[in-house]
N, C-alpha and C positions, 0 to 999 in steps of 0.2 A: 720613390721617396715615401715614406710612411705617415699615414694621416697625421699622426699626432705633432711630427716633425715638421707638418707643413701646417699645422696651427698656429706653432711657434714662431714659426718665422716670419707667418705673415701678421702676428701680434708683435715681435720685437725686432723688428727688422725698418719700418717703417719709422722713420722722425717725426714729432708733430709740428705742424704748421709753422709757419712764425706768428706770433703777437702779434695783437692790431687795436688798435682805440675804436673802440666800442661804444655808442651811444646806449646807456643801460638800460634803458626803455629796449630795445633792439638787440639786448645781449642771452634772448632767453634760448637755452638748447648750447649755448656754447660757453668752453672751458677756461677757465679764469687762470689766466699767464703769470697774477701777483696778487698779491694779496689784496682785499676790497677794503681801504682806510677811510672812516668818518671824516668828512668835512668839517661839520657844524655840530652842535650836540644834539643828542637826541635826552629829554624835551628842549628845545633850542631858548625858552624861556621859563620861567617860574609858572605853574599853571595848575589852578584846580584839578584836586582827585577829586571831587562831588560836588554836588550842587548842591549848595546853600550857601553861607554867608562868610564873605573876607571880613576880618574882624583885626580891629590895633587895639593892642591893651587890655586892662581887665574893664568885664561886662558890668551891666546890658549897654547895649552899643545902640546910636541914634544911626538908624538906615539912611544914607545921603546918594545912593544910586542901585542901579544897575549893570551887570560887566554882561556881557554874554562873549563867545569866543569869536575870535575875529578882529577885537578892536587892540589897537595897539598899545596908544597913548591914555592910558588909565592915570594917569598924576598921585599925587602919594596919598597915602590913605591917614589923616590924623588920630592919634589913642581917644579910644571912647567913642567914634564913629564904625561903621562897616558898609560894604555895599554886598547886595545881589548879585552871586557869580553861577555860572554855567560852569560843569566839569569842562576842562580845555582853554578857559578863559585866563588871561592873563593876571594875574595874583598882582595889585599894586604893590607899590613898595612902601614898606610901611608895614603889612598884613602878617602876624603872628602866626592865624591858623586859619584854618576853613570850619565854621562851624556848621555841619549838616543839617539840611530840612529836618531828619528826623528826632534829632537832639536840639530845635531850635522852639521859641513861643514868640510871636510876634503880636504887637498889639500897639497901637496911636502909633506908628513908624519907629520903635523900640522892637527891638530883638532881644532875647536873653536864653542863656542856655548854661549847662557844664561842656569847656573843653575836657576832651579824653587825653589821652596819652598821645595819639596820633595829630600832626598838623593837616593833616590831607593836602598836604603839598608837595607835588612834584618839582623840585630844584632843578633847574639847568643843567646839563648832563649829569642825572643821575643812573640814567642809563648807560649813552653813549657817549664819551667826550672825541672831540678832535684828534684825529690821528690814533684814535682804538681801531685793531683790527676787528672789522664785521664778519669777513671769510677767511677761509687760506686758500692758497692757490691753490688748484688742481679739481675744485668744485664743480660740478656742472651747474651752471647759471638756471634757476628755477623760478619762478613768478614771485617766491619770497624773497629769495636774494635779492630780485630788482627792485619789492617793495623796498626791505630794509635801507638799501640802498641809497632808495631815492630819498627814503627820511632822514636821513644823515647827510643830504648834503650834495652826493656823489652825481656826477653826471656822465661822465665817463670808467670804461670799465678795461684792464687791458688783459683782451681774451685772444686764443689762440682763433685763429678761421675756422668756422666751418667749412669739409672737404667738399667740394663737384663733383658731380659724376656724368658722366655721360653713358648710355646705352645703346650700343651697336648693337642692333638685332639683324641677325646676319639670315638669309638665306628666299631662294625664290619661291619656295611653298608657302611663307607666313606671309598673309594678311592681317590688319589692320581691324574691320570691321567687316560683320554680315557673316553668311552659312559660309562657309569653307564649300570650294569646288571638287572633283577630283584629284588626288595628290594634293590638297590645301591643307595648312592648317592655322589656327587663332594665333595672336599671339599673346603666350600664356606667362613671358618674363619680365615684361615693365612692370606689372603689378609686384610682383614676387621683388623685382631688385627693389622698385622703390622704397618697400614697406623696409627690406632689410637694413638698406640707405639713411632713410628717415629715421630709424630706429637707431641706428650705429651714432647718429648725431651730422648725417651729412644734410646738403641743404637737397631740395626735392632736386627728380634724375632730369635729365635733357635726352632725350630718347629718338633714335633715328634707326631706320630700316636701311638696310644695305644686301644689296643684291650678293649672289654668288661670282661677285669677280674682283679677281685679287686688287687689280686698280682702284677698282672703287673704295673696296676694305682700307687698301692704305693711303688713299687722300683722308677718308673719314678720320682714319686715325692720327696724318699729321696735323687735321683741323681741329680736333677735335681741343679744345683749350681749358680745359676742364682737371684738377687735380688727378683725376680715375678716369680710366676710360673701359668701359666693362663690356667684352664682347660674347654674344650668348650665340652659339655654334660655329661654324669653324674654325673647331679645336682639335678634331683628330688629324688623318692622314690621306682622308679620300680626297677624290677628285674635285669635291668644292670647300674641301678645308683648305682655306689660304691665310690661316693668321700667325701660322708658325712660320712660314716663307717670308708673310710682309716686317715681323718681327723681327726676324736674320736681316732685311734687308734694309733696315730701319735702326740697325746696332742697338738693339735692345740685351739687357743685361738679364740673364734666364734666373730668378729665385726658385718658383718651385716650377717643374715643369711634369708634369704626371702622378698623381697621388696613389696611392696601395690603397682603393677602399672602392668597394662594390656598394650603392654604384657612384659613378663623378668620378671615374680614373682620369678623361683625359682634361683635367683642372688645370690650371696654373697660375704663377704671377710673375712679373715682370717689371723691367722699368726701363724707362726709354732715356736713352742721354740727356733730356732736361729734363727730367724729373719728374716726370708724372709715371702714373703706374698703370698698369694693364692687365685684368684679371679676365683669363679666359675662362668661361662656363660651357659645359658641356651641352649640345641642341636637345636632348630628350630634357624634361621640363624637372622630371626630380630628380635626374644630376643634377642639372643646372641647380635645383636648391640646394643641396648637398651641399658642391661648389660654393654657391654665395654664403653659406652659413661657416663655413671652411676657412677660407679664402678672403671674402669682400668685406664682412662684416668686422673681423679685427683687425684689419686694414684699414679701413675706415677710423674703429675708436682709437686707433694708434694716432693718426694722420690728424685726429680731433683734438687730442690731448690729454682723451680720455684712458683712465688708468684701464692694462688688461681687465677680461673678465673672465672669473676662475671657474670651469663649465663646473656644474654640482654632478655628484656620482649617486645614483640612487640602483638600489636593488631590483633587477630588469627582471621579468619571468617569461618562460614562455620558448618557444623552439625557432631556429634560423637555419636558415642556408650560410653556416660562416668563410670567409677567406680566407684560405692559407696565403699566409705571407701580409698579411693586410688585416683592415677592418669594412666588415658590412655594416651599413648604416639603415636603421630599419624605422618604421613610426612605431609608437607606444604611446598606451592607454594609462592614464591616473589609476582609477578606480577601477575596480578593486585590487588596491597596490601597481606598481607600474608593471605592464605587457605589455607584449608584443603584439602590435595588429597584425590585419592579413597581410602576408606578402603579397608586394607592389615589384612591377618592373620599372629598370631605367626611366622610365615617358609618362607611369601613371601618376597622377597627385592624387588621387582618389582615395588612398589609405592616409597619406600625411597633413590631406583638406580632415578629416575627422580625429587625428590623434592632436596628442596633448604636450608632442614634444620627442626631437629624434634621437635614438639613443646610437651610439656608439660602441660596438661589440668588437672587440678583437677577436682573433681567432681562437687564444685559450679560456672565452666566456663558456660558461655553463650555465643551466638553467639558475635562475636566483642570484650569481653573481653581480655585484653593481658595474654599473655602467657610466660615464657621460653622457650627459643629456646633451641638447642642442633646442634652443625653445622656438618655434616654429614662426613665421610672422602671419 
């Protein structure tokens, strides 16, 4: 299958979540199922634009108090009196205008001044009234959403879930922690899928090591209760690849199963008869990115609720090893103009840890031709 075709599929193939009432305090990072309606008005009462004086009637006015914000019950204000208000303070009723400290002369508890053209009064929904839409659906929830939110009233918010994941890190050479032994090595993919994860709008990964035996692969996978279950190595055909066999035997439903692109050929996606999905990643460390940048990532913002994202094509420079029949995927440099870094194989991250974003070359690229990018995590 060809890279491009298994982008697609795994951005419009995937349903998003169902809807779920959302505490909006608690709704940030996730996508809004309907539109976010005011409750209450925004200002929900009459209330100083500045500080100086609520004023009835024509002047000078005998000062008979002070308001500051907070207090409720201010009682009405009679013509020819004012009181001392704080911006935010409750405007009695009665109060024509707000006359400002700076337009004001005060003297024996008399105030006097020129009203302007302006009352300095903010009316009860002059903003927001009840039942105005604040968002429209499809939003991703952001710390001002929640503020606005809360100022109007809202308490609940109805947003699609954010997706699970879980991380099968598959094989008997990876460790955990400390120097790697002979035939060891780190393990260099929770970080990488998290970030990806996190990034796509899912909630943080649930990460488990799993040995090279097929039993074990697929208990992890029927336990595993998570929207995604992402498995990083045993995805080819050797003798400790067993996730194409637990898959077959697990009547999982093949989306993509091998992608056309050097490197991250043996990729794929999947879905298991209840519905959760399985994205195999390649064991050398930059397939494996490839892969989740391919593969996990618009899977995820699908699954989130979140709209595709359209990769940007920028002008690539610089020379490759390209694929016939496919696309190589290479790192590249911003400045000066985007290029191509060193060639990296399969396993190294050491070109795509220093570039600025992976580009996507078909095989009819030429030097200077634009490219997709892929932004690195």
């Amino acid at each position: 299958m060809g890279w491009f075709e298994a982008y697609v599929i795994a951005t419009t193939t995937p349903k998003p979540l169902a809807a779920a009432s959302v505490a909006v305090e608690a709704a940030a990072g996730c996508v809004l199922a309907a539109p976010v309606e005011a409750v209450r008005p925004v200002p929900a009462f009459d209330t100083a634009a500045m500080d100086g004086y609520a004023v009835a009637g024509p002047g000078p006015w005998t000062v008979t108090g002070q308001l500051l914000a907070g207090v409720a019950d201010t009682g009405p204000l009679a013509a020819g009196t004012a009181v001392e208000i704080a911006t935010g303070a409750v405007v009695p009723e009665g109060t024509g205008a707000v006359l400002p400290y700076e337009d004001s002369v005060l003297g024996d508890g008399i105030v006097s001044g020129r009203l302007g053209a302006r009352a300095h009064i903010r009316r009860a929904g002059d903003d927001v009234r009840p039942g105005d839409v604040l968002v429209p659906a499809g939003r991703t929830v952001n710390a001002t959403i929640v503020a606005a939110a809360v100022q109007a009233g809202v308490e609940r918010l109805s947003a699609h879930r954010r997706p699970t994941v879980t991380l099968l890190v598959t094989g008997d050479e990876v460790i955990d922690s400390g120097v790697p032994g002979p035939g060891q090595v780190r393990d260099s993919f929770t970080g990488l899928v998290t970030a990806v994860s996190v990034r796509a709008g899912a909630e943080p990964v649930v990460r488990r090591h799993v040995r090279d035996v097929a039993a074990l692969l697929e208990a992890e996978l029927a336990d595993a209760r998570t929207d995604v279950v992402v498995v990083s190595g045993s995805s080819s055909a050797g003798a400790a690849d067993h996730l194409h066999g637990v898959l077959g035997r697990l009547g999982a439903t093949w989306h993509v199963r091998g992608v056309a692109c050097r490197p991250g050929h043996p990729q794929a996606l999947a879905e298991l008869p209840d519905g959760r999905w399985v994205v195999s990643l390649p064991g050398n460390p930059y397939a494996g990115l490839v892969a989740a940048l391919t593969l996990l990532e618009p899977l995820l913002t699908a699954l989130g609720g979140r709209p595709p994202v359209a990769l940007p094509e920028v002008a690539v420079g610089g020379r490759a090893k390209l694929m016939p029949g496919g696309v190589r995927i290479v790192p590249v440099h911003r400045d000066p103009g985007w290029r191509i870094a060193a060639e990296t194989s399969s396993a190294g991250l050491h070109a795509a840890a220093g570039a600025d974003a992976l580009a996507v070359l078909p095989e009819t690229w030429t030097d200077g031709d634009p490219a997709p990018i892929l932004a690195v995590p």
